[in-house]
C-alpha angles and dihedrals in degrees: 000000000000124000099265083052097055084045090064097035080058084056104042087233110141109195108218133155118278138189103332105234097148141071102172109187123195100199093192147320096263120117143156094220121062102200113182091224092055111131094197091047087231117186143167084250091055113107105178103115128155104266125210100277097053092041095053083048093053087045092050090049093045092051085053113050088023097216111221088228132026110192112185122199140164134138092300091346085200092066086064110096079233100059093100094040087055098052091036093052091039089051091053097063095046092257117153114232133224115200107190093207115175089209092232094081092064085064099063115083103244090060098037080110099064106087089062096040103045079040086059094052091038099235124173111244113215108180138182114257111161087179164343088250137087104211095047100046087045090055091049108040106013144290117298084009091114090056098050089057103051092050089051090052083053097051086047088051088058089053094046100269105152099021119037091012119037122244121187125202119212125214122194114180118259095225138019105297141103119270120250132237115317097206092054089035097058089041083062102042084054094052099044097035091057089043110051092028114013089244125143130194128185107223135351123227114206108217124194119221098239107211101243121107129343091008087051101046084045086056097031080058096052093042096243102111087101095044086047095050093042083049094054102036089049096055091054101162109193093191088074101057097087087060112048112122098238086074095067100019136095111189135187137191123223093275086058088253110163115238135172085237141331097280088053089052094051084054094059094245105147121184108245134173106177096337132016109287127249118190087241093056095056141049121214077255100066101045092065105095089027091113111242115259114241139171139174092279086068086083091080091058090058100029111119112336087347131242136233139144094298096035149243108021102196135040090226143003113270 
């Protein structure tokens, strides 16, 4: 039994599957962007990418256990050939779909065209924001970074993103610390982001670093791995753990490997019965009694208020 494990035993606070609602697919590590808190260490030199065989097998399955949601992510998932297959196939079968755009890919020229197209499928945008603030959002993703993406919510804004359509802003904490309160947090991104741009939104998602990959070398390097784990295992909230995506998630890599959510697969921890899973080889029915994988990198999903795909899970730490 691993730590995260005995944390929940304490608790009495058994982690199991619950309703499916999500099939989150990575199509691939290459990105335009290289931010030094990516967990997939994306970059614009990665070449794994889905191909067309695994992507046809992904469409046929999605036209036949019709997720409720279908949230795409990379890397930049719009740089995949099967960016557009993916939305199109979701769409026919009344999914709603989830684009995890990082703004900075609707300013180069070959996905200008992306506002009006994701606004004529009507996909929700949920894009990486890690502040109001130049200075902040340029150390941590890149210089010039802050000013693209303010000039592709703009461009959003002008489609009806963030009024007619929702688009969803995403913060990860700068440093090594936990996020703050979502709710105040948003409050303060609306205010300074009209102001100072012009620029609405229509919610903010708080996202823990979870300490895997680039985000861990980059603390590992500091010496502050040990500081960061001791952070987020101290701040176990139980209260989160209904609501962590892996229990409603089915997630895949770009070779359609089945995963509990996107930082597992990074870790290689691939969901297996008698052989490694493929999404071709389950239904969301079997995997239902498959245990959920978790390590010790699964504290900074219940740590505080919690964090997951969609955000903080709790009001307020238990």
């Amino acid at each position: 039994m691993n730590l995260f494990q005995s944390k929940l035993s304490e608790h009495s606070t058994p982690l199991k599957r619950g309703t499916f609602e999500t099939l989150q697919i990575n199509v691939g590590r290459k990105c335009n962007q290289t931010c030094t808190h990516c967990h997939v260490d994306a970059s614009p030199w990665r070449t794994e990418m889905m191909d067309e065989e695994t992507a046809v097998k992904v469409g046929d399955w999605i036209t036949r256990h019709r997720p409720k949601i279908v949230d795409i992510t990379g890397g930049a998932p719009e740089i995949s050939e099967f960016f557009r297959f993916f939305v199109e196939r979701a769409r026919s079968v009344d999914a709603h779909v989830i684009d995890r755009n990082n703004l900075t890919i609707i300013e180069t020229r070959t996905h200008a065209y992306l506002p009006e197209y994701l606004a004529e499928h009507e996909v929700e945008v949920v894009a990486s924001l890690p502040c109001y603030l130049e200075d902040n959002v340029d150390s941590q993703r890149g210089d010039g970074v802050f000013q693209k993406s303010i000039s592709a919510l703009k461009k959003l804004n002008a489609v009806g993103y963030g009024s007619r359509l929702p688009l969803t802003l995403v913060y990860n904490p700068i440093g090594a610390t936990l996020p703050p309160d979502q709710k105040e947090l948003e409050e303060d991104y609306k205010v300074e982001l009209l102001a100072r741009y012009g620029v609405t939104f229509s919610r903010l998602f708080t996202i823990t670093n979870l300490p895997i990959a680039r985000f861990a070398t980059d603390l590992r390097e500091k010496g502050m791995l040990e500081e960061y784990m001791d952070l987020i295992v101290d701040a176990f909230n139980p209260s989160t753990v209904d609501g962590l995506m892996c229990r409603s998630t089915i997630n895949i890599g770009w070779k359609g490997e089945v995963f509990d959510c996107d930082f597992n697969q990074m870790l290689k921890m691939q969901l297996r019965t008698d052989k490694p899973l493929f999404l071709w080889d389950v239904t969301p029915e079997s995997l239902s009694d498959v245990p959920i994988l978790t390590g010790s990198h699964c504290f900074g999903c219940t740590a505080g208020a919690g964090s997951s795909c969609t955000g903080a899970l709790d009001g307020a730490p238990a």
